[in-house]
C-alpha positions in Angstrom: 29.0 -1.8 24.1 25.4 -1.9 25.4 24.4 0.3 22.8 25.6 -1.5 19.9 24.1 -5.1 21.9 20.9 -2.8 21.2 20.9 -1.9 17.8 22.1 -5.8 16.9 18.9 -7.2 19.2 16.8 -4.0 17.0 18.5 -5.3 13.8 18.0 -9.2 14.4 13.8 -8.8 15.8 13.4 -6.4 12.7 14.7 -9.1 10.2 12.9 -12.2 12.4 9.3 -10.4 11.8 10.2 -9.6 8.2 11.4 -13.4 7.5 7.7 -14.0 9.4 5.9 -11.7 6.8 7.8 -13.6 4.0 6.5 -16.7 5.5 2.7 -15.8 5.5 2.8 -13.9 2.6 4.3 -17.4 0.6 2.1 -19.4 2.7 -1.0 -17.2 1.2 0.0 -17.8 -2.4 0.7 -21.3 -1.8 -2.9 -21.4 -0.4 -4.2 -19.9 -3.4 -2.4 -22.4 -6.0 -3.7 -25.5 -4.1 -7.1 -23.5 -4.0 -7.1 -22.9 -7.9 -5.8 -26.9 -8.2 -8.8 -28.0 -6.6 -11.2 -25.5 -7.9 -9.8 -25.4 -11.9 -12.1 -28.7 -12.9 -15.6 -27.5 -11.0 -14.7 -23.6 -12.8 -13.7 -25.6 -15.8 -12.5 -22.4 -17.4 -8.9 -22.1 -18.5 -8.8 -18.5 -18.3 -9.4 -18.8 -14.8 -6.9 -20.7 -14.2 -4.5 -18.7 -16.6 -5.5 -15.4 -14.5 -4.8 -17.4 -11.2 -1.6 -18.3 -12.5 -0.4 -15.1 -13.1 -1.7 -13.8 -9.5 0.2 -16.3 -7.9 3.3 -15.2 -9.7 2.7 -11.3 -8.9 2.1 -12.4 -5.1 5.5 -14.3 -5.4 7.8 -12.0 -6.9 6.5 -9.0 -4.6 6.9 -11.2 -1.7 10.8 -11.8 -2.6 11.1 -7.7 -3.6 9.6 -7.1 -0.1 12.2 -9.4 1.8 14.9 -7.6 -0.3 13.6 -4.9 0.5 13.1 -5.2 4.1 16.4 -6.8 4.6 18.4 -3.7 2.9 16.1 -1.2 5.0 17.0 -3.1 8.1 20.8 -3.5 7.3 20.5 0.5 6.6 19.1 1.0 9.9 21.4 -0.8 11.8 24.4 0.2 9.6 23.3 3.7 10.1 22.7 3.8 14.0 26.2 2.4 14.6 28.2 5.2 12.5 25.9 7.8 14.2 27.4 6.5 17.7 
């Protein structure tokens, strides 16, 4: 029983520091979008902001394929290390 009260604590600290890289990942973009908001009319280039645009969408959508990610690896793990006892 200790064992498995193991690999649930392992399980719940690796998903707690992946929801903690999701955070500052989306905090980063968002810091970029209100960035390219303020900066857009001193640049007064619209390609700018078009390529910004797009940068903030690759940023997003990797961050959510990394969570996915990270939360199937971790459910693997656990999944994995409970058969295996």
């Amino acid at each position: 029983m200790k064992k498995k009260l193991k690999i649930l604590g392992e399980f719940v600290g690796h998903l707690s520091v992946g929801t903690a890289m999701f955070a500052a990942l989306l905090a980063f973009g968002g810091a970029i979008s209100i960035l390219v908001r303020w900066a857009g009319p001193i640049i007064g280039d619209s390609a700018f902001i078009d390529l910004m645009d797009v940068v903030e969408k690759i940023i997003l959508y990797a961050d959510v394929a990394f969570i996915i990610w990270w939360a199937v690896y971790s459910s693997y793990k656990a999944i994995k290390e409970m058969v295996d006892e």
